[in-house]
C-alpha positions in Angstrom: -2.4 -15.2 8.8 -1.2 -12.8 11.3 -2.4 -9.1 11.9 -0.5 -7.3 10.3 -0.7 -9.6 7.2 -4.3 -9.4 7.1 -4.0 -5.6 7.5 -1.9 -5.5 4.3 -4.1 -7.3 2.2 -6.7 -5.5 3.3 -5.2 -2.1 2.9 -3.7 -3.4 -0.8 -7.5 -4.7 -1.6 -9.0 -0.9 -0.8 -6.1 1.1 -2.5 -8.0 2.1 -5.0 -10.9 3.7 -3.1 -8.1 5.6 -0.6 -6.2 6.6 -3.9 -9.0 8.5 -5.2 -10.1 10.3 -1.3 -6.8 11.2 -0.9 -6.8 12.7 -4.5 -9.7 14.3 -4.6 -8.7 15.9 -0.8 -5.5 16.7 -2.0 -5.8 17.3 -5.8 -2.3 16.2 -6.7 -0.9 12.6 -7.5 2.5 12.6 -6.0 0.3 14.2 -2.4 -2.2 11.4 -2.7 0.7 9.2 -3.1 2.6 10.4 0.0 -0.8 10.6 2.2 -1.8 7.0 1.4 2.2 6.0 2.6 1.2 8.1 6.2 -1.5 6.4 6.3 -0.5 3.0 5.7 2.2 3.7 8.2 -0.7 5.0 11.3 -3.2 2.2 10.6 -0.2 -0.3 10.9 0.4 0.5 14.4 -2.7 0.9 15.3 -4.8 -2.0 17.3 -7.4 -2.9 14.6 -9.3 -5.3 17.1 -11.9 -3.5 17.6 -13.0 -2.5 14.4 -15.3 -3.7 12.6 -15.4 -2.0 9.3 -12.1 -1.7 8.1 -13.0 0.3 4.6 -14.6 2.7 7.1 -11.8 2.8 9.2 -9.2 3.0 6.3 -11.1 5.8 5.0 -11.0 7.7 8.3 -7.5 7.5 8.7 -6.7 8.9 5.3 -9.1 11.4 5.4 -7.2 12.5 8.9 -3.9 12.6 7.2 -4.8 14.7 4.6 -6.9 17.0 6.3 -3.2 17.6 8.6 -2.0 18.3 4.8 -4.8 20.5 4.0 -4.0 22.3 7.7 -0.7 22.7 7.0 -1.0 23.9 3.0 -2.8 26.5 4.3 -0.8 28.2 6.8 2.5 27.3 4.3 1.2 27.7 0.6 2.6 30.9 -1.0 0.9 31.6 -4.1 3.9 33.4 -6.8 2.5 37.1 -7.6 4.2 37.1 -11.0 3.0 33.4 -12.8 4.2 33.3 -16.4 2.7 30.8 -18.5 5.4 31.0 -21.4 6.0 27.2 -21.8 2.7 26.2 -23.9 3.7 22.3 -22.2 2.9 23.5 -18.3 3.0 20.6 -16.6 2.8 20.2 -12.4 6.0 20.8 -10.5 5.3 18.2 -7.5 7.5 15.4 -8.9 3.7 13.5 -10.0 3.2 12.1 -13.5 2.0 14.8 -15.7 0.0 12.3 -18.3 -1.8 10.9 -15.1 -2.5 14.1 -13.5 -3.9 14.6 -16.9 -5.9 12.1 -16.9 -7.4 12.0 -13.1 -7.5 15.9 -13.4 -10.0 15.0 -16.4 -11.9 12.2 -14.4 -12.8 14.5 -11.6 -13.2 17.8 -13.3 -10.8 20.3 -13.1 -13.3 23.1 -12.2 -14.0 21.0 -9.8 -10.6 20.5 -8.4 -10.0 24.3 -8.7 -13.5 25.1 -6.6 -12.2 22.5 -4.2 -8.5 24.2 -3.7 -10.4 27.4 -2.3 -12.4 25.7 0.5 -11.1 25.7 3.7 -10.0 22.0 4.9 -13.1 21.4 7.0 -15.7 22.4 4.3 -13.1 20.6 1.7 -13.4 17.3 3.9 -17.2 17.5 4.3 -17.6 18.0 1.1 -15.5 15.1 -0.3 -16.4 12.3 2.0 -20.2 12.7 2.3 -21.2 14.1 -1.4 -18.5 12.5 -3.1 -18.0 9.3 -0.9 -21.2 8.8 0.8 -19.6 9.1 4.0 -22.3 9.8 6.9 -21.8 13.0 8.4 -21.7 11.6 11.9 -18.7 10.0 11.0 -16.7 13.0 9.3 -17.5 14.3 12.6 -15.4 13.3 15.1 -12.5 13.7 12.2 -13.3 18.1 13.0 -14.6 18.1 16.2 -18.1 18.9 14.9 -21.4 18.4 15.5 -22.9 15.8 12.4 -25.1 19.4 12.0 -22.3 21.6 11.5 -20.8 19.2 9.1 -23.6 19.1 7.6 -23.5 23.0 7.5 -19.7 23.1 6.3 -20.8 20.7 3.2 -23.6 22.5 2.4 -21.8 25.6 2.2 -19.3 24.0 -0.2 -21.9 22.8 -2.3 -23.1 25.8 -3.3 -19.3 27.0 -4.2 -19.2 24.1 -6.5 -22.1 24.1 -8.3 -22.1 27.8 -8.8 -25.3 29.4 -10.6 -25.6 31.2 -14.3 -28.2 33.9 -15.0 -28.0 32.2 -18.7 -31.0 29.4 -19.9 -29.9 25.5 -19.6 -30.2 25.5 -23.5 -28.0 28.5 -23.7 -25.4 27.2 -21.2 -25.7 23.3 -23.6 -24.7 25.3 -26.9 -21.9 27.4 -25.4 -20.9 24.3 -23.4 -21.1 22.3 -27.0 -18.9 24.6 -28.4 -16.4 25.0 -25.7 -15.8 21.0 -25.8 -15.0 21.2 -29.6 -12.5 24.0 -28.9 -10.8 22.1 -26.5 -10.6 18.7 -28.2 -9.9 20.1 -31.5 -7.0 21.6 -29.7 -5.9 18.8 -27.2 -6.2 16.7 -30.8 -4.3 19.1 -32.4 -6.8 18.7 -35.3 -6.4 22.1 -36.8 -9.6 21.9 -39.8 -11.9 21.3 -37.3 -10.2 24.8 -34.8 -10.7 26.7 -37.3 -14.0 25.6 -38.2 -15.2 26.8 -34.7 -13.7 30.1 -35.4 -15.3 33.2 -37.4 -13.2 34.1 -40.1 -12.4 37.6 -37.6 -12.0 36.2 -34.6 -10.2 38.2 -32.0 -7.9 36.6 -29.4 -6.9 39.0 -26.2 -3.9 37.8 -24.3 -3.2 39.7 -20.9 0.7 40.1 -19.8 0.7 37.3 -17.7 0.2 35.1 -20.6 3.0 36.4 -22.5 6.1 38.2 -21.5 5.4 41.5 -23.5 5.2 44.4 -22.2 1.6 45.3 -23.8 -1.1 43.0 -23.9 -1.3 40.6 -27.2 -4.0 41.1 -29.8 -4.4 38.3 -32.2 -6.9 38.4 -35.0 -8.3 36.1 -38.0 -9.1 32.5 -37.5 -5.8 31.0 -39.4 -3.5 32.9 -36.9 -5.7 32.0 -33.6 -6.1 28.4 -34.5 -2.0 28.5 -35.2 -1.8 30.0 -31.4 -4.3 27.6 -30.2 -2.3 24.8 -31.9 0.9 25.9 -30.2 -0.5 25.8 -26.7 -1.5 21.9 -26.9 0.5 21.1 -23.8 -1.8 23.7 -21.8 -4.9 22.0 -23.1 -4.1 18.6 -20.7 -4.5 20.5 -17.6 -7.6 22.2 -18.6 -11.3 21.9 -18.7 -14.8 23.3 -19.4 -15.8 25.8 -16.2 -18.4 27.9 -15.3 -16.5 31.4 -15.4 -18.5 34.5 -13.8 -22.2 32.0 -14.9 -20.9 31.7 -18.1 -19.1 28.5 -19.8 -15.4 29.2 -20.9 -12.2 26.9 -20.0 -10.3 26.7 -16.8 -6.1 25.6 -16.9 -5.6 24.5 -13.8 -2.3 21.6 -12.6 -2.8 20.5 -9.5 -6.3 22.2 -9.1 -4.4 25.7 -8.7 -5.9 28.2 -11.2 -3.7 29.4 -13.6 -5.2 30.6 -16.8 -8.9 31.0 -18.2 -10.1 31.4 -21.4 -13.7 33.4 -21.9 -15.5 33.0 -25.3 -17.8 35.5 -27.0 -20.1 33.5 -29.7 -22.2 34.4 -32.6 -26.1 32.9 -32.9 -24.5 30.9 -35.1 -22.0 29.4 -32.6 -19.2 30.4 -33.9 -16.2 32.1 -32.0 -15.8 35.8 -32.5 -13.8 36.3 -29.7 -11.2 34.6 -26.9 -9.8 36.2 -23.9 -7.1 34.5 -22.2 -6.5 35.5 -18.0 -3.4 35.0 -16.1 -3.2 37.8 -14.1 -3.9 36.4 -10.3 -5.9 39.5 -9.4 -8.2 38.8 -12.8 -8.3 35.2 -11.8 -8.8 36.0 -8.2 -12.2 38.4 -9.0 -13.5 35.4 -11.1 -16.6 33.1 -9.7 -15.4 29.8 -10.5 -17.7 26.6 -10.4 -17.9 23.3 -11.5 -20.1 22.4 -14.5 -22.8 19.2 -15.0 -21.1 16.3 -16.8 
């Protein structure tokens, strides 16, 4: 078998382990996609005779193509001031498939991919390969021209953005975390008994502008009429997940990892929901400490 051959195979044989760096860098499935075809293209004319790991080195060489992604995303991205969520089925614009977005968004955590789109693309790297990847930090490196320590400081640092911290008790953070989950797969279900049995018969649902095109904020109240709401945004329910909003546990909506709506919940000691607040307004979402939630 010749080189090249070999290389293929062995490329084909780790696909699924670059897939999911290159997602997890990148937080999109169409990116991940087009990184992994880079890279493919770099490692095949590269002189492999020397090497003597070749996951390793497969690994490396995604990681380098996306971090040039990452690079340029931040110099380029330009974030619209004025995002309207009036389609309830928001789906991600990058040409990906939106059910397996979904899906992998799900697998990974979407708080987590949301924490991870606002690290820079060293502390994002760091972060991925050693604490998600195992990848020694003397190896991630030589991929930013960093000392294994300062590596080790850059992943550090992102650790604490992702794991966040709530001035709430564990068994306070498990009920409203309970509860949370049952809104959201009640909803993604679209079973609409078991919405409104999460609801108090007065519930109050705020929706800011940016939510809905009206010129006043929306005020929705009585558990029939929010779980009717709730039922009708069922396409916004794929791209989201349970966060940890300002230390408390609410819902993130969030294709591609880019934050685009929140909803905050206020509970009786009875756990049930006596009040929603949806957030779309980017300087709203911008002031909110966002962080990633224990599976």
């Amino acid at each position: 078998m010749g080189e090249s051959a070999w290389l293929a195979e062995r490329f084909e044989e780790h696909r699924t382990h670059l897939r999911a760096v290159a997602y997890r860098m990148l937080g999109s499935v169409s990116e991940a996609d087009d990184a992994l075809q880079e890279a493919w293209l770099r490692a095949s004319r590269a002189d492999t005779d020397d090497v003597e790991n070749i996951a390793g080195w497969l690994t490396t060489v995604v990681a380098r193509v996306c971090l040039n992604l990452l690079r340029t995303r931040e110099r380029q991205r330009e974030e619209p001031l004025d995002v309207r969520l009036t389609d309830p089925a928001v789906a991600p614009e990058d040409g990906g498939d939106p059910e397996e977005e979904a899906v992998l968004a799900d697998s990974v955590g979407v708080a987590l991919l949301v924490v991870l789109d606002t690290l820079s693309p060293a502390e994002r790297l760091a972060f991925v390969l050693h604490d998600m990847f195992a990848v020694p930090f003397d190896d991630i490196g030589p991929m930013l021209e960093r000392s294994p320590a300062a590596v080790r400081q850059l992943a550090s640092r992102a650790r604490r953005r992702v794991k966040g911290a709530s001035p709430l008790p564990e068994a306070d953070l498990t009920r409203r975390r309970r509860v949370v989950d049952a809104f959201l797969a009640a909803t993604r279900g679209g079973d609409f008994e078991a919405l409104v049995a999460l609801l108090h018969p007065d519930v109050v649902l705020h929706a800011d502008t940016f939510v809905i095109p009206t010129p006043e904020p929306v005020v929705v109240s009585g558990a029939i009429t929010v779980a009717k709401g709730a039922m009708a945004a069922t396409g916004r329910a794929h791209f989201t997940g349970p966060a940890l909003l300002d230390g408390t546990v609410g819902l993130a909506m969030a294709p591609l990892g880019r934050l685009r709506l929140v909803l905050t919940f206020t509970l009786t000691d009875d756990d049930l929901i006596t009040g929603i607040d949806v957030i779309a307004d980017p300087d709203r979402l911008g002031e909110l400490e966002v962080a990633a939630l224990d599976a």
